[in-house]
Rosetta silent file (secondary structure, phi, psi, omega in degrees, C-alpha in Angstrom):
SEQUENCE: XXXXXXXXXXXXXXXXXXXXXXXXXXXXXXXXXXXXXXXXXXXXXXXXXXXXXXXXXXXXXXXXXXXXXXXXXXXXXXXXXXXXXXXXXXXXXXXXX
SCORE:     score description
SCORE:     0.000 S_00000001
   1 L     0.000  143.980 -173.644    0.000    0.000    0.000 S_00000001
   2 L   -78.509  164.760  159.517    1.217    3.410   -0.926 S_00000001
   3 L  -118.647  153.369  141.045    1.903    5.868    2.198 S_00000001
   4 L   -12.196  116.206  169.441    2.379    9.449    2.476 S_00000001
   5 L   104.740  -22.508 -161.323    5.703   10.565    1.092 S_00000001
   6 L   -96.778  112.173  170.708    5.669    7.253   -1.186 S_00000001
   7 L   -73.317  -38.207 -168.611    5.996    7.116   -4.922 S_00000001
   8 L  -170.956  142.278 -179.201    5.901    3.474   -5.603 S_00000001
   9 L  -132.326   76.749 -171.378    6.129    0.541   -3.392 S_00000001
  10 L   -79.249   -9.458  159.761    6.837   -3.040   -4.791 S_00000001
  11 L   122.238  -38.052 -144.233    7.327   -4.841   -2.013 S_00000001
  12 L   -86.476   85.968  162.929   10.913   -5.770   -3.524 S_00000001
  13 L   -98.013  141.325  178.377   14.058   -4.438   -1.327 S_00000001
  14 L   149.315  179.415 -157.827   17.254   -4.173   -3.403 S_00000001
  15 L   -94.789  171.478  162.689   18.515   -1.849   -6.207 S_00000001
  16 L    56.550   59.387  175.763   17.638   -2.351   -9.829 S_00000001
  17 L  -167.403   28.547 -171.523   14.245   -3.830   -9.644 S_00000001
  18 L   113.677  -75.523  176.330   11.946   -0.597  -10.189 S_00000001
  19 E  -106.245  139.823  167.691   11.296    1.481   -6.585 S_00000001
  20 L   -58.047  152.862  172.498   14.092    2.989   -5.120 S_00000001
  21 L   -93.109   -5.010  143.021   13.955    1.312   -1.907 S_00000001
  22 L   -62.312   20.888  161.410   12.896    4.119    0.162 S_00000001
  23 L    68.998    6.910 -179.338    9.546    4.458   -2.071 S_00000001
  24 L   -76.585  -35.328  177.875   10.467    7.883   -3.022 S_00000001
  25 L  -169.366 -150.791  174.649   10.598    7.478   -6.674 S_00000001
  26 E  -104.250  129.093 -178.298   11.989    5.212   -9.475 S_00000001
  27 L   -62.994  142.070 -170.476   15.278    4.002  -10.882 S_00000001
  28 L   -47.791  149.778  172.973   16.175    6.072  -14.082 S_00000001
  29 L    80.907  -11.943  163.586   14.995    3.412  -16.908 S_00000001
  30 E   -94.010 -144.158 -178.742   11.926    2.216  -15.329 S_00000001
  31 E   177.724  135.078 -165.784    8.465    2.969  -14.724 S_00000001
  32 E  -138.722  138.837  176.459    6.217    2.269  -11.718 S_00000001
  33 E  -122.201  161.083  175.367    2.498    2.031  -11.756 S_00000001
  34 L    41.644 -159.810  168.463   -0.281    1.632   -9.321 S_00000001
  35 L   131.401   96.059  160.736    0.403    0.210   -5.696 S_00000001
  36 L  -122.549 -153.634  179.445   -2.492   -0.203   -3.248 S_00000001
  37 L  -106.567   25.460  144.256   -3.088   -1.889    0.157 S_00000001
  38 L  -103.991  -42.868  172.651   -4.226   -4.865   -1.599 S_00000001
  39 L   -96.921  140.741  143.232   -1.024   -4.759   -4.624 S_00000001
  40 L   -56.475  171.233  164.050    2.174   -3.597   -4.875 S_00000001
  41 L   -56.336  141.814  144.685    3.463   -1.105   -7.780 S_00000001
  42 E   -90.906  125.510  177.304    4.108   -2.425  -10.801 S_00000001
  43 E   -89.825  124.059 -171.540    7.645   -2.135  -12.441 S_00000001
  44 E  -145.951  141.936  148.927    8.509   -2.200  -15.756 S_00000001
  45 E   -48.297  100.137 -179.456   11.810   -1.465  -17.881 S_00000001
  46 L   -95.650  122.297  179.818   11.106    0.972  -20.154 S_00000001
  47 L   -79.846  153.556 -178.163   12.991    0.381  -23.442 S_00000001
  48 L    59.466   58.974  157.350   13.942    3.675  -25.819 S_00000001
  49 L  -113.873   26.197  174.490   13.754    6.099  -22.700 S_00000001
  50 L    59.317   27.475 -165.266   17.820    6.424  -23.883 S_00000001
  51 L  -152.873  130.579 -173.368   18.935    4.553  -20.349 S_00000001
  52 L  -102.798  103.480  162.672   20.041    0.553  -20.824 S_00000001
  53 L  -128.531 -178.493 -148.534   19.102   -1.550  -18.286 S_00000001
  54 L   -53.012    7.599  152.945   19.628   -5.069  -17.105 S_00000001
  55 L  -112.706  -75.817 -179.747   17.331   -7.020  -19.597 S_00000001
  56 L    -5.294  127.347 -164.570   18.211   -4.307  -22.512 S_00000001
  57 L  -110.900  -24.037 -118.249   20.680   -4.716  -24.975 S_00000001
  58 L   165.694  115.098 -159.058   20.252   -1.882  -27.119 S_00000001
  59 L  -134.724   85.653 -156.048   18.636    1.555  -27.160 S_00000001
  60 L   -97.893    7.350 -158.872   18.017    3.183  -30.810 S_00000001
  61 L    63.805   18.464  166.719   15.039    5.529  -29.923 S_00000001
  62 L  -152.190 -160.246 -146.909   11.874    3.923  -31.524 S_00000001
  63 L  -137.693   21.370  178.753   10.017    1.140  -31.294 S_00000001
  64 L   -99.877  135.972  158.609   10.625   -0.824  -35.201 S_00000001
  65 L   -97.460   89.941   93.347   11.620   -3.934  -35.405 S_00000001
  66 L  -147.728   66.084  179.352   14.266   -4.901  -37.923 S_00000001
  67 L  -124.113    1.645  163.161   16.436   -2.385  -37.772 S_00000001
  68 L   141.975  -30.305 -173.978   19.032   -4.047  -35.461 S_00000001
  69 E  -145.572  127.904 -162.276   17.378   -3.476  -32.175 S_00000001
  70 L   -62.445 -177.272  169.554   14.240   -4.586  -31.630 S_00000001
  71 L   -76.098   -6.542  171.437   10.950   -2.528  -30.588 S_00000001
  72 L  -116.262    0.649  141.811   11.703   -4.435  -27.106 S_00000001
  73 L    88.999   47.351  156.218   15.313   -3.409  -27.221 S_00000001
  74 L  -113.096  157.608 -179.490   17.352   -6.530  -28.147 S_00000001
  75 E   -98.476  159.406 -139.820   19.505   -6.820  -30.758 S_00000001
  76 L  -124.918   99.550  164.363   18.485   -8.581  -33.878 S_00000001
  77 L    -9.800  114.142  157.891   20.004  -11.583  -36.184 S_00000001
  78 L    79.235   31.935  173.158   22.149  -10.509  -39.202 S_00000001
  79 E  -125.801  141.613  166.119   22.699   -6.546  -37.292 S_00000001
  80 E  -127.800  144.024 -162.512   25.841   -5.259  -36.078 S_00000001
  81 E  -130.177  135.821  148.478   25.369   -2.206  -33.294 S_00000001
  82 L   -42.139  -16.939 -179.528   27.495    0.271  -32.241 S_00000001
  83 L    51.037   34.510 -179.051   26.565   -0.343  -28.289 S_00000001
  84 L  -112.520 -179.683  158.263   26.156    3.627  -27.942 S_00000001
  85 L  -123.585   93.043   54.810   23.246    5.314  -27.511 S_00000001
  86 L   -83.310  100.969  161.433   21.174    6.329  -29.973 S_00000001
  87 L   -50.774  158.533 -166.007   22.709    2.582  -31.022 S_00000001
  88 L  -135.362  127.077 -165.147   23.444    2.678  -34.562 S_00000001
  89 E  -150.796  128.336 -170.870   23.016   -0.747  -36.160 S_00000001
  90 E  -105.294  142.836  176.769   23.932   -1.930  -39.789 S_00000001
  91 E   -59.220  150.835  164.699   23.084   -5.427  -41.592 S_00000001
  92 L   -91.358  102.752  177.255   26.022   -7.893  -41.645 S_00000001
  93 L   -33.115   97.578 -173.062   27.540   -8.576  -44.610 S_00000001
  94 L   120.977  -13.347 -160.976   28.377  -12.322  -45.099 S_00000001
  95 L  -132.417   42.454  136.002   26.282  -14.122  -42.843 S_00000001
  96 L    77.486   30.899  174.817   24.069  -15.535  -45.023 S_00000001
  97 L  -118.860    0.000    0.000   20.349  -13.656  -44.071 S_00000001
């Protein structure tokens, strides 16, 4: 359940897994929803917000898929990526796709 002063609550303590764990707010690359005194917040990764986190491989700024990095932000058979951000990701020459 949320409390006063409390942005998100998931239930969850440790880093990297949505709510900060003092409930104040969110780790840069996610997004926290809801949270009531029957559920916790929900956490989600948000892919293309420009910030790579631990299931993300790849961060090109949209949401298309075969362009190297997917609309769910993996990288993509028969792409080679730059690993920057905005990744930059070219087909691969040779490898038979």
């Amino acid at each position: 359940m949320l409390k006063a002063g409390e942005i998100c609550d998931d239930g969850i303590a440790g880093d990297f897994e949505g709510c900060l764990d003092d409930c104040t707010g969110e780790y840069p690359g996610w997004h926290c929803s809801g949270g009531n005194q029957f559920n916790p917040s929900i956490c989600l990764e948000q892919c293309n917000d420009g910030i790579i986190t631990t299931s993300e491989d790849c961060e090109d700024g949209n949401v298309v898929n075969g362009d190297g990095c997917s609309a769910s932000c993996l990288y993509e058979v028969g792409w080679d990526c730059t690993g920057a951000i905005p990744d930059v990701c070219t087909p691969r020459c040779g490898d038979g796709i």
